[in-house]
N, C-alpha and C positions, 0 to 999 in steps of 0.2 A: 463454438470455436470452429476455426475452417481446420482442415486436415493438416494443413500448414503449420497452424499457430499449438496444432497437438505435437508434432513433431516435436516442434524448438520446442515447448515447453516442457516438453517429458525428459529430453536428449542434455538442452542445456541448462535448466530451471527456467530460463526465465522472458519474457517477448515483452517487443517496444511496439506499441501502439504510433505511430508515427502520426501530425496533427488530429489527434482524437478528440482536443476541442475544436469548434467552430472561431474563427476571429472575434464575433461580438461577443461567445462562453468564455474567452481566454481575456480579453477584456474588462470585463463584468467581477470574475475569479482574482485576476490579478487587483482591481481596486479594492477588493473588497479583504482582500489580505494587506495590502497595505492601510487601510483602516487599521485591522486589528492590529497591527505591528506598530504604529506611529501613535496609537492611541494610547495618553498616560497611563500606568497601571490604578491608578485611584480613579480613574475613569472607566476603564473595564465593566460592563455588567455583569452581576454573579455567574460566577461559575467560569468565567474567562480568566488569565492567566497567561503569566508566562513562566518558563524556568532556565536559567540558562546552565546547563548542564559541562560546559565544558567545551562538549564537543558540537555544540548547534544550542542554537536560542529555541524552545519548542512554546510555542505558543498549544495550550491547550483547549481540547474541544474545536481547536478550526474550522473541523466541518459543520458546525455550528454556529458559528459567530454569522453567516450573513446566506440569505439563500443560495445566491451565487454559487459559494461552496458546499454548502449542501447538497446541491443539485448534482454534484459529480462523485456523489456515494452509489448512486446508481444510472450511471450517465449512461445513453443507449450505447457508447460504444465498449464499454465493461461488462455491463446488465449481462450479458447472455453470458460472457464467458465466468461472471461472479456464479451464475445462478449452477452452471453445467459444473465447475470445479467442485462444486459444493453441495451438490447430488439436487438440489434444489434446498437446498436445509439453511441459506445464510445466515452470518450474525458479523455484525461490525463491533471490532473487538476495541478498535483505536482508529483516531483519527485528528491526529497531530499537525498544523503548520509547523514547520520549519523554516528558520533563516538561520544562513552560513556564512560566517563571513569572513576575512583573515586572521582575524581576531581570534578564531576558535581552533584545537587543535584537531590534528585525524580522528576521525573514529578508528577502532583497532576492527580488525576481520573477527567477525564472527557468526554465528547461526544459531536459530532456534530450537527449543527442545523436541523432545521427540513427535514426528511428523509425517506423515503417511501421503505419497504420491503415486497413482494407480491407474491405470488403463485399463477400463471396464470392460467386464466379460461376458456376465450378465448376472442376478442380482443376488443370486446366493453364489456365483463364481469365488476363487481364490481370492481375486484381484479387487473381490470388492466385500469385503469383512464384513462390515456395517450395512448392507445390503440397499446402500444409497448410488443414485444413477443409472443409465442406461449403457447397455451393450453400444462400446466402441466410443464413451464418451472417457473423458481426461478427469481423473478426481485429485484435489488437493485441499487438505481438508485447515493449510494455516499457513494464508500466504500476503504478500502486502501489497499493494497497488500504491503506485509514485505518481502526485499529478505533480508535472513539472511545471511552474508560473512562471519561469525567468531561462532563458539562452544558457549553455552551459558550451562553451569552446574549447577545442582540444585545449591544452594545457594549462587550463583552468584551474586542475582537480575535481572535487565531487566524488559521486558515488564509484566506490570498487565491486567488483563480482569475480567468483572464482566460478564461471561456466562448467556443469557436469557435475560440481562438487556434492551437490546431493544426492548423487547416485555412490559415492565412492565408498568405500568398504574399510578403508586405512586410514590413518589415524592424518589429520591434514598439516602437512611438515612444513607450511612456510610461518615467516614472521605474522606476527599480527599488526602489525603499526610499520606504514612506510607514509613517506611524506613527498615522493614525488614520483610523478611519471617513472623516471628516468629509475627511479629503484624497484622497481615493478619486476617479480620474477614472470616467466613466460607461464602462461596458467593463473594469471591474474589480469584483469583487465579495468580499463576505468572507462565507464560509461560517462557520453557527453548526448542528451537527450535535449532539446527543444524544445522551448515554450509551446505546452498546448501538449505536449507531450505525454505520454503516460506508458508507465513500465512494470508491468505485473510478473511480480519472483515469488517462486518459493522461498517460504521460509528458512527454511532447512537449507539453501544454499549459503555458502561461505558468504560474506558480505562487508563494507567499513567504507569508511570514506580519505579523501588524500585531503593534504592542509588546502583550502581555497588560497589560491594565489590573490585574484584581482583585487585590487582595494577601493575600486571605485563602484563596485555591483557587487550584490549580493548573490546567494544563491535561494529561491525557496521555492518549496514546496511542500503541497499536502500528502503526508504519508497515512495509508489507512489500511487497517489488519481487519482482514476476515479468517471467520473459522466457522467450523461445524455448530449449529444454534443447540446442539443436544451437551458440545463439551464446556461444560463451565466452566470450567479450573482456566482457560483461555480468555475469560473477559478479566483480562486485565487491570486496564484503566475505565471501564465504563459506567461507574457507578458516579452516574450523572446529577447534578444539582435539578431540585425542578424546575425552578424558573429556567434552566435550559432547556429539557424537555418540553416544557409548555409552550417554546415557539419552533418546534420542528413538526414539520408535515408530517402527519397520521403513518404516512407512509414510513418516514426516516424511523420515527418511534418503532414501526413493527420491526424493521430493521434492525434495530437496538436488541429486541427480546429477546432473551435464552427459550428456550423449550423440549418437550419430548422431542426424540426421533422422530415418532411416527405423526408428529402435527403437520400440517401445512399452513404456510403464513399464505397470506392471502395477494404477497406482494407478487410472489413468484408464480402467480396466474397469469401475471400481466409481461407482454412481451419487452414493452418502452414504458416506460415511467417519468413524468416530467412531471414535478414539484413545482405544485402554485404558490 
């Protein structure tokens, strides 16, 4: 991470990677989620899915259905800052497409369980408990990266954040469910990110989303949870079908693994990683 992107993400939770994919990546990512979206459900191969929950239609396993998507589980422009939050210890907890569309209500504001954000000391220092990381490096041990596939324009809606809220010590006094710009208290904001986009938060930061207004575009994107590869209790959703496993790159799988602390995956040797 530049000293920059340690700042904002320590100060506000959270930093927007501004076009972090290339045209032909954002391209490639976007067909390949439309595939999986428009594909009947009795057409699906095992282990694909969708649920619609309410608040978003979540296609499951997205970073999996096509390599495209897969390839931005460790795309060179996250890679380093996934590996340095994460003391070098990654694990991909989740990895959801998403499509939002008017049809779906708010998400309500909220945040994740208990979660640890720490500016390194060095490796038995205060600041670094689990004694993962280097002096001066940024640790967050359960946070989500947003690839964004589609435009999102002011007054659109989409994703809410409460900036700083993971630092704050008091109980969080606003509503949980607002439905538009315009009822937003000051201390809450709604994020309008760009295809190609990618926006990595803390977990632990306050979070939801507003009603999508447009009715003629959707909104999607792949959302995907990393955590510390030693806490278990955080793999989630990832007990994965084989047949999906069986067509992800050697790499994505180690990805996947839980393990001791003190292991090293052999992924986080490598500076770039580009999945054939």
């Amino acid at each position: 991470m530049t000293p920059e992107q340690r700042y904002i993400f320590d100060t506000i939770g959270y930093i927007t990677l501004k076009n972090a994919l290339s045209p032909e990546e954002l391209r490639l990512a976007q067909k390949a989620a439309d595939r999986y979206i428009n594909t009947p459900p009795q057409e699906l191969p095992v282990g694909f899915r969708f649920t619609n929950l309410g608040q978003h239609k979540h296609y499951l396993r997205g970073f999996g259905f096509d390599r495209a998507l897969e390839h931005l589980t460790m795309h060179p422009s996250i890679w380093p800052i996934v590996r340095e939050l994460t003391g070098n210890k990654p694990c991909l907890a989740r990895g959801n497409l998403i499509c939002d569309t008017h049809e779906h209500v708010p998400l309500h504001l909220h945040n994740g369980p208990g979660q640890t954000m720490r500016l390194g000391l060095n490796r038995d220092g205060a600041n670094s408990p689990r004694g993962f990381g280097e002096s001066g490096t940024m640790h967050c041990d359960f946070f989500n990266i947003f690839w964004y596939l589609t435009d999102v324009q002011p007054g659109d809606g989409g994703l809410l954040l409460a900036p700083g809220s993971h630092k704050s010590e008091f109980e969080f006094p606003f509503q949980p469910l607002y439905d538009s710009v315009g009822d937003l208290p000051k201390g809450i904001e709604n994020i309008v990110p760009s295809a190609g986009d990618a926006v990595i938060m803390s977990e632990q930061v306050f979070h939801g989303s507003l009603q999508w207004k447009p009715q003629t575009r959707d909104r999607r994107l792949l959302v995907m949870r990393y955590a510390l590869q030693h806490e278990l209790w955080r793999q989630q959703d990832m007990d994965i079908e084989t047949e999906v496993l069986n067509q992800l790159a050697p790499e994505t799988r180690e990805l996947l693994e839980t393990g001791w602390h003190s292991h090293e995956k052999k992924i986080v040797k490598r500076d770039i990683i580009r999945l054939i």
